[in-house]
ZAVO-377097 format. One record per residue (C-alpha): x, y negated, z negated; residue in one letter. Coordinates in steps of 0.2 Angstrom, whole numbers, padded with zeros to 4 digits, always signed. Each point is the difference from the previous one (the first is absolute). Layout:
# ZAVO-377097
XYZA...
# end
This chain:
# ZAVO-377097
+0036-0059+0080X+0002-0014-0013X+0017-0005-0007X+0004+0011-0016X+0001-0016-0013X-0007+0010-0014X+0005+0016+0000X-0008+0018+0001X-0008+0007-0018X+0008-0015-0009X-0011-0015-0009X+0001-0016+0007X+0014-0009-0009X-0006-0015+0005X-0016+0003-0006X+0003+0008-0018X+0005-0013-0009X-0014-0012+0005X-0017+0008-0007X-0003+0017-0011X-0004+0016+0010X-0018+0003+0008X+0005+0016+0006X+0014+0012-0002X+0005+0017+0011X+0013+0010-0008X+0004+0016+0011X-0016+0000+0009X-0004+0016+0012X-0016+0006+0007X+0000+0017+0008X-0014+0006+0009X+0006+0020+0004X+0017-0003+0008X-0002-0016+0006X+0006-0016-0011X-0011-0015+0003X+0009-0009-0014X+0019+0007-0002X+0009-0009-0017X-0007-0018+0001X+0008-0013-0013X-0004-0016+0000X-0006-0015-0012X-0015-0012+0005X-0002-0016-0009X-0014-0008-0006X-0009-0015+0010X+0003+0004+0017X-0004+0007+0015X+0007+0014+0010X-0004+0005+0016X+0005+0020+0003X+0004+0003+0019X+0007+0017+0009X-0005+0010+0013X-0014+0014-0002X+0005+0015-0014X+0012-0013-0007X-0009+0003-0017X-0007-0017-0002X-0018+0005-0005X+0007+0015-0012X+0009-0012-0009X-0015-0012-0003X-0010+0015-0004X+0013+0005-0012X+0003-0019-0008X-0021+0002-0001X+0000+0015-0010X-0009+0010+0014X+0014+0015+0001X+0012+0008-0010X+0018-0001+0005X+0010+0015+0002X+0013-0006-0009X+0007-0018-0007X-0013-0014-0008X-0011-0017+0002X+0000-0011-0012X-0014-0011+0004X-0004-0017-0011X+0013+0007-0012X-0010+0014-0006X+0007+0018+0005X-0018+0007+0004X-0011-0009+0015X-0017+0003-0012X+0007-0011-0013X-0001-0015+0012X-0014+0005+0013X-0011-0015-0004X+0014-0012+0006X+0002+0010+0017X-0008-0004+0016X+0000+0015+0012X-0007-0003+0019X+0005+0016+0010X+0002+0000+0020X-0019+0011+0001X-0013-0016-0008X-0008+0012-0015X-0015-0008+0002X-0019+0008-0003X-0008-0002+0019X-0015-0002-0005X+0001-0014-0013X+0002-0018+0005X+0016-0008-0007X-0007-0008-0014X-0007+0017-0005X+0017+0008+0003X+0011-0013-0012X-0015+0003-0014X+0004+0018+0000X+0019-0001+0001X-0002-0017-0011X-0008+0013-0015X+0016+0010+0002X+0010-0014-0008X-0015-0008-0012X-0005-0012+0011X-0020-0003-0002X+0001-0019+0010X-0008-0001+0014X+0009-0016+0004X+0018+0007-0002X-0005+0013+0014X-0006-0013+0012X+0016-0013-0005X+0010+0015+0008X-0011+0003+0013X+0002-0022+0005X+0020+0002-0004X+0000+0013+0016X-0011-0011+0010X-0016+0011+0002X-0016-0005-0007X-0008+0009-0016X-0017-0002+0006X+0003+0012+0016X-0013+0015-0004X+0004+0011+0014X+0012+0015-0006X+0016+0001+0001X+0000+0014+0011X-0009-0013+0014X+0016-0013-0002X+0014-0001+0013X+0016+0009-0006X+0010-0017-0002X-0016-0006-0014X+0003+0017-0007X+0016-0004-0002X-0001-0019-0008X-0015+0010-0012X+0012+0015-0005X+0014-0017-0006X-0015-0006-0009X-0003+0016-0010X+0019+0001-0003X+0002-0017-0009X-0018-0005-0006X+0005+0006-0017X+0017-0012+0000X+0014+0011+0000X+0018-0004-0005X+0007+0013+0013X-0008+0000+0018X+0005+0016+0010X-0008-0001+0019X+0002+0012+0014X-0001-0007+0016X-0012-0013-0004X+0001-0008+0018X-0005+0014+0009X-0016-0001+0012X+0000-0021-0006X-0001-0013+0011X+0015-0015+0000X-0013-0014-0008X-0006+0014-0014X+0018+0007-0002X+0008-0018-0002X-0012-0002-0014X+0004+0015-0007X+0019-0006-0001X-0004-0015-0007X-0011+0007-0013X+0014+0011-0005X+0013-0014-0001X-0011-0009-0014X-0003+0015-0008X+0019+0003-0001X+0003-0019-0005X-0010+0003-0012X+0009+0012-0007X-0006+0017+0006X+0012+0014+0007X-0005+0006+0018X+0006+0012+0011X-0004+0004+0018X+0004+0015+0009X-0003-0009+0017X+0005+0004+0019X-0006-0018+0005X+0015-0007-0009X-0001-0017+0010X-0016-0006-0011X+0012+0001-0016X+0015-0009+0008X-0005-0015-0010X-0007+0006-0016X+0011+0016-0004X+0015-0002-0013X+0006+0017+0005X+0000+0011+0014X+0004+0018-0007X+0002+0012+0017X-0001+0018-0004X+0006+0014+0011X-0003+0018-0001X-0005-0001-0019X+0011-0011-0006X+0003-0019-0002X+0011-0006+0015X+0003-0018-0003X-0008-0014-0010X+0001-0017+0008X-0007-0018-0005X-0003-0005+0019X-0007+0009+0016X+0008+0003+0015X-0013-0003+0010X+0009+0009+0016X+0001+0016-0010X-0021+0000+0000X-0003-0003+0019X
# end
């Protein structure tokens, strides 16, 4: 496992002092029944950068994104997301792409960021086939989404998470199913989008494609957050 640099449940000192908050857990737990999926997470995130979120399976990687994104309740403790105490107040500033693509089948892509597109007011045709370029798939494609190989539903589910420009960029395991060429494009699209100033975080097990680009590796084990580190050890992800 990594080193422990940064500490369990405590804010990267580091980190604190050099850019306001973009997200906040104070106390976080998520029971499902018996089992804790999230067991008193504390931790501070700054603004402006991208962290990768690593761990083995049931570490509680996607709960907490889920939880940052407003899409459970916690048990106990609180998010503090943007700096507003409710997820709603700041929604239109989130972008959410869950590990399942929550696309429509039988709509193209195009058709698909129209509909999600309305959701956030967005009535531009060409600011639904920007995003569609930015993830290197071509708006023109007709055929549904349902026809497309998991790795273009993958690169379209990224381009329904930012085509409305949001400050806050959760993404669950975006790399999945992608090939090398498609997933290093990925990568480097979301190292502009974060030097542009955006907030990312990717809860990833193919950790090696964010060896360059990550600012924080945050590892979490059984619920909480283990370590939180500025370089990978690449011998801990072979």
């Amino acid at each position: 496992m990594i080193g422990a640099e940064s500490q369990v449940n405590s804010p990267s000192s580091a980190l604190a002092g050099s850019a306001p908050p973009a997200v906040v857990l104070t106390g976080l737990t998520k029971q499902f029944g018996r089992f804790a999926a999230l067991r008193n997470v504390t931790a501070e995130f700054v603004a402006g950068k991208l962290y990768a979120v690593l761990g083995e399976n049931g570490a509680g990687k996607s709960t907490m994104l889920r939880a940052i994104a407003g899409l459970l309740q916690p048990t106990h403790g609180k998010v503090t997301v943007l700096g507003a105490n409710s997820v709603r107040e700041v929604c239109d500033q989130l972008g959410y792409m869950a590990h399942p693509s929550l696309l429509y089948d039988e709509m193209s892509g195009l058709e698909n960021l129209r509909y999600f597109g309305r959701l956030y007011g967005i009535e531009d045709d060409q600011r639904c086939k920007d995003a569609i370029v930015m993830v290197g798939l071509d708006p023109a494609l007709t055929r549904p989404v349902g026809q497309y190989s998991q790795g273009m539903r993958q690169r379209m589910s990224l381009a329904r998470a930012l085509q409305h420009d949001p400050t806050l960029l959760l993404l669950d395991e975006p790399f999945s199913n992608v090939d090398v060429a498609s997933a290093r494009g990925m990568v480097q699209l979301l190292g502009r989008m974060r030097d542009g100033g955006k907030t990312i975080f990717v809860v990833t097990h193919q950790a090696r494609l964010l060896a360059d680009l990550a600012d924080e590796f945050v590892w979490m084990h059984a619920g909480n957050i283990n370590s939180r580190v500025p370089t990978l050890d690449l011998e801990a992800v072979q």
